[in-house]
C-alpha positions as CSV (number, residue, x, y, z in Angstrom):
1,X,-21.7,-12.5,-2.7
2,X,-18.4,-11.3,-3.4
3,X,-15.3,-11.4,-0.6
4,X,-14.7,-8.4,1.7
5,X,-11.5,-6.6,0.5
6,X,-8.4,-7.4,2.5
7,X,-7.4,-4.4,5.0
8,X,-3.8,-3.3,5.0
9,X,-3.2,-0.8,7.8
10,X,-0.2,1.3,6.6
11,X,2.2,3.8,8.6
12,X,2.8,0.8,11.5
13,X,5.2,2.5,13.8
14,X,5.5,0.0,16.5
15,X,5.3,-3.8,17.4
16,X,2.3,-2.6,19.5
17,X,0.5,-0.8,16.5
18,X,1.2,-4.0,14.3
19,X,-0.4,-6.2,17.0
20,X,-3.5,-3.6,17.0
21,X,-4.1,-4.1,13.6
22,X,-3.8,-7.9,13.5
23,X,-6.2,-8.0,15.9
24,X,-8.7,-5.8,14.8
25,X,-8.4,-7.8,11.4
26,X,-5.6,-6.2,8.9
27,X,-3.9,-8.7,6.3
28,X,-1.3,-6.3,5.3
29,X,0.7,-4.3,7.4
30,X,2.7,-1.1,5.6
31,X,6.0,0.1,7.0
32,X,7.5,3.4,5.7
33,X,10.5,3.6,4.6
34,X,12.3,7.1,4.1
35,X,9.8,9.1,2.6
36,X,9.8,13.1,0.3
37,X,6.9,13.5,2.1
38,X,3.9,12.2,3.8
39,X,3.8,10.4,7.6
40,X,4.8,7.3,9.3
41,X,8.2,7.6,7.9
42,X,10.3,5.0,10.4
43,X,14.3,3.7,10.4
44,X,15.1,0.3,7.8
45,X,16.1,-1.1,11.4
46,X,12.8,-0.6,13.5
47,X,11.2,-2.2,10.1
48,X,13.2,-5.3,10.0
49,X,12.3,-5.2,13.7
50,X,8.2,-4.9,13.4
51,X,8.6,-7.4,10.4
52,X,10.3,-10.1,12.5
53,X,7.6,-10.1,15.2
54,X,4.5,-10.4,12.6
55,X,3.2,-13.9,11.9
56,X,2.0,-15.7,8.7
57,X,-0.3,-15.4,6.9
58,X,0.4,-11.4,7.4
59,X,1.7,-9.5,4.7
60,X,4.6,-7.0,5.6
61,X,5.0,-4.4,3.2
62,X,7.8,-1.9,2.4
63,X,7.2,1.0,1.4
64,X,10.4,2.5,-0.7
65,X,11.1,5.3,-2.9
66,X,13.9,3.7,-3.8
67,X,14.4,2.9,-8.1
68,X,17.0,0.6,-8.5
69,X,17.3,-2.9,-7.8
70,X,20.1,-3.6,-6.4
71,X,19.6,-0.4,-3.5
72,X,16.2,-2.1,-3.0
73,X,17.3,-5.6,-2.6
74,X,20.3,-4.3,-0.4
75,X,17.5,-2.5,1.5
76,X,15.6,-5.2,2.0
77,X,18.1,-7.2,3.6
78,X,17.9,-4.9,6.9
79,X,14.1,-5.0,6.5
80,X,13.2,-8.6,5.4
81,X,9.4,-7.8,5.0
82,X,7.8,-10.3,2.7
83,X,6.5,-7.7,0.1
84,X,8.3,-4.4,-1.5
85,X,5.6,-1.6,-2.1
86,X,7.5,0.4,-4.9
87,X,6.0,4.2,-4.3
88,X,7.7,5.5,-7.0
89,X,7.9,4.2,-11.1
90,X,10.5,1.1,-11.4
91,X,12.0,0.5,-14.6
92,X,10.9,-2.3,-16.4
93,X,14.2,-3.7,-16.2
94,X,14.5,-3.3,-12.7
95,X,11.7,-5.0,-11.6
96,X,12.9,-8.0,-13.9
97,X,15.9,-8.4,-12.0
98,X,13.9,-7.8,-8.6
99,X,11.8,-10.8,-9.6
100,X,15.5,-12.3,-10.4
101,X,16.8,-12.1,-6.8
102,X,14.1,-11.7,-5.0
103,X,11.8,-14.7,-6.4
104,X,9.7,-15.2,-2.9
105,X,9.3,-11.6,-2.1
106,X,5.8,-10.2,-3.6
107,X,6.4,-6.9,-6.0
108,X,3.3,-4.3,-5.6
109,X,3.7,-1.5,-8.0
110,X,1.9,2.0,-6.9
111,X,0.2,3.7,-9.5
112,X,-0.8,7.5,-8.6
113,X,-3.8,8.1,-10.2
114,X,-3.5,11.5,-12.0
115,X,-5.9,11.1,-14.8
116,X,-6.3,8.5,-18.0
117,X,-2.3,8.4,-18.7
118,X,-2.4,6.5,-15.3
119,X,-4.6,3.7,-17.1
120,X,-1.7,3.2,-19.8
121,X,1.1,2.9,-16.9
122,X,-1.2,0.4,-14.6
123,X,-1.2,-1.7,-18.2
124,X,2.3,-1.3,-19.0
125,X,3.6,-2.6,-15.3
126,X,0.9,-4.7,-14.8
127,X,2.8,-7.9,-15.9
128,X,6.2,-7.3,-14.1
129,X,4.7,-7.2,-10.4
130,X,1.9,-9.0,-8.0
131,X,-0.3,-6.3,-7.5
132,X,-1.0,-2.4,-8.2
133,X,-1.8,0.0,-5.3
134,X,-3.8,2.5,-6.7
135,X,-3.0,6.0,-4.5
136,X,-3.5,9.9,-4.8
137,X,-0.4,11.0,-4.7
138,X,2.1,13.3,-7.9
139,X,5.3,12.4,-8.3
140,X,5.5,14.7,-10.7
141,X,6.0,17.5,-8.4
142,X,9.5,19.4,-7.1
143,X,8.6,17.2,-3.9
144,X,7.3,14.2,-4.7
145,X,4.4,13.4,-2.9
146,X,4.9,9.3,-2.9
147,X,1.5,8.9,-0.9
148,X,-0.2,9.7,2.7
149,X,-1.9,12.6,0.8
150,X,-5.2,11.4,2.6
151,X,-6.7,12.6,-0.6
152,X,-9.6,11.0,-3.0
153,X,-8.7,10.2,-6.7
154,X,-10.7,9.7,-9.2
155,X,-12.3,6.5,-8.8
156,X,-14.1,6.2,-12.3
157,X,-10.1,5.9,-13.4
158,X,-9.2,3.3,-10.6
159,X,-12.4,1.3,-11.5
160,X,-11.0,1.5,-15.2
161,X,-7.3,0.1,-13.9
162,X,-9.1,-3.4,-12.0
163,X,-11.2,-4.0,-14.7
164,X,-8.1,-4.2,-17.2
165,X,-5.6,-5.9,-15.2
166,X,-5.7,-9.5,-14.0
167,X,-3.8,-9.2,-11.0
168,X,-5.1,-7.8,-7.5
169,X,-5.1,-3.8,-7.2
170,X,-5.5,-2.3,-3.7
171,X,-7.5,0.9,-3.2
172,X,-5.5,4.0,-1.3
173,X,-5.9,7.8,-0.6
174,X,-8.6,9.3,1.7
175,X,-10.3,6.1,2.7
176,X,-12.5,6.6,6.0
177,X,-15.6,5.2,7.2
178,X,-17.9,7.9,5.8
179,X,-16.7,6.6,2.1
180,X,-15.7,3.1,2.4
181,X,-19.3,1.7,0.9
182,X,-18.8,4.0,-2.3
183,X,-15.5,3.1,-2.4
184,X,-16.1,-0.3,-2.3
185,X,-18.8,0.2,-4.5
186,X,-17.1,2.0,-7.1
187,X,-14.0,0.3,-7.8
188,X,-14.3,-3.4,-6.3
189,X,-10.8,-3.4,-5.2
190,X,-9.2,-6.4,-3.8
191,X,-7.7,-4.5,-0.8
192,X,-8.1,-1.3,0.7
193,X,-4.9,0.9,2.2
194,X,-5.8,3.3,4.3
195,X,-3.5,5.4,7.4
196,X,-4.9,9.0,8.6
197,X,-8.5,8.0,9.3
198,X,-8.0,5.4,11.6
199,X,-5.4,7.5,13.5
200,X,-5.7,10.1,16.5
201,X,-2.7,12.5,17.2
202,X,-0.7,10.3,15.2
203,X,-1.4,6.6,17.0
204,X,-3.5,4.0,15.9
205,X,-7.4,4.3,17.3
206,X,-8.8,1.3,18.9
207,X,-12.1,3.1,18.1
208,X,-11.6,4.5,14.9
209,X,-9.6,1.4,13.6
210,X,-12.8,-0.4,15.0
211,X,-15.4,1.7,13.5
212,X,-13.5,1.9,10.0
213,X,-13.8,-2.1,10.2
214,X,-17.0,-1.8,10.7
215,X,-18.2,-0.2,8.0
216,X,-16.4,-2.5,5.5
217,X,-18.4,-5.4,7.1
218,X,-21.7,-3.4,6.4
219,X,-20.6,-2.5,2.5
């Protein structure tokens, strides 16, 4: 029987909302950084703020649009989360020297899943960074959409990616309870990012954050 995927919980806005999730069973808390588009943008300081307050073993991601190593590593000094979520394509060379200075922090690179070209830019990152974050979103627009489409990919192409890398890939865009099971189904991820669905007017749910984990348990 194979393990549950890990749940990260992204667009935390609050101590409170990262305690919610923690308790209702996330591994993986995301924290949005300044954003093109898309919700849960908060300040680097309220950030480094959540991050302080969440305990091990919980991962605290940042997400950042931002390209260059040295603005990322001098933005992660305010946020000291314990993983960078890169939103948008990093250099090669870049995330060498993150690696460089940053040798405890975990890299995970996101890969918006377009059509088959994203298959050969999974591969080509693949071995630079910890994970891949598979999401909906086109960068490739005048506004970059970065993720928090709450859009469904193409799954047949994400199911391609985790079979041809050997490190963990998470599964993003659109996730809810009514789709979880194919989801899971269809591209055995090793985590699963989700953000609209288990919110109401913008907070996190109890209930929908409870039914959401739920539905993972019965996949």
């Amino acid at each position: 029987m194979k393990p549950l995927p890990r749940i990260k919980i992204c667009c935390i806005s609050s101590v409170e909302e990262a305690q919610l999730a923690i308790a209702h069973g996330a591994s993986a808390l995301g924290l949005v950084s300044s954003m093109p588009s898309g919700p849960g943008v908060i300040g680097d300081a309220l950030i480094g703020e959540i991050a302080r307050q969440v305990p091990p073993p919980i991962a605290t991601f940042l997400l950042t649009t931002l390209r260059d190593a040295d603005a990322i590593i001098a933005q992660h000094a305010v946020c000291k989360t314990n993983t960078l979520q890169l939103v948008d394509q990093v250099p090669v060379g870049e995330l060498v020297k993150l690696r460089r200075q940053l040798p405890a922090i975990k890299l995970v690179q996101v890969i918006h899943v377009l059509d088959d070209s994203s298959i050969a830019e999974a591969l080509a990152v693949a071995p630079y960074v910890d994970a891949l974050l598979l999401d909906s979103g086109n960068p490739t627009l005048a506004v970059k959409e970065l993720g928090g489409t709450g859009r469904v990919h193409d799954w047949s192409i994400s199911r391609q990616i985790r079979q041809q890398v050997d490190i963990p890939v998470f599964l993003a865009g659109g996730l809810s309870e009514a789709n979880i099971q194919e989801a899971i189904n269809s591209v055995q991820p090793f985590g699963l990012d989700l953000c609209s669905s288990v919110r109401e007017d913008g907070k996190l749910s109890v209930e929908r954050l409870a039914r959401f984990m739920r539905a993972v348990q019965e996949s």
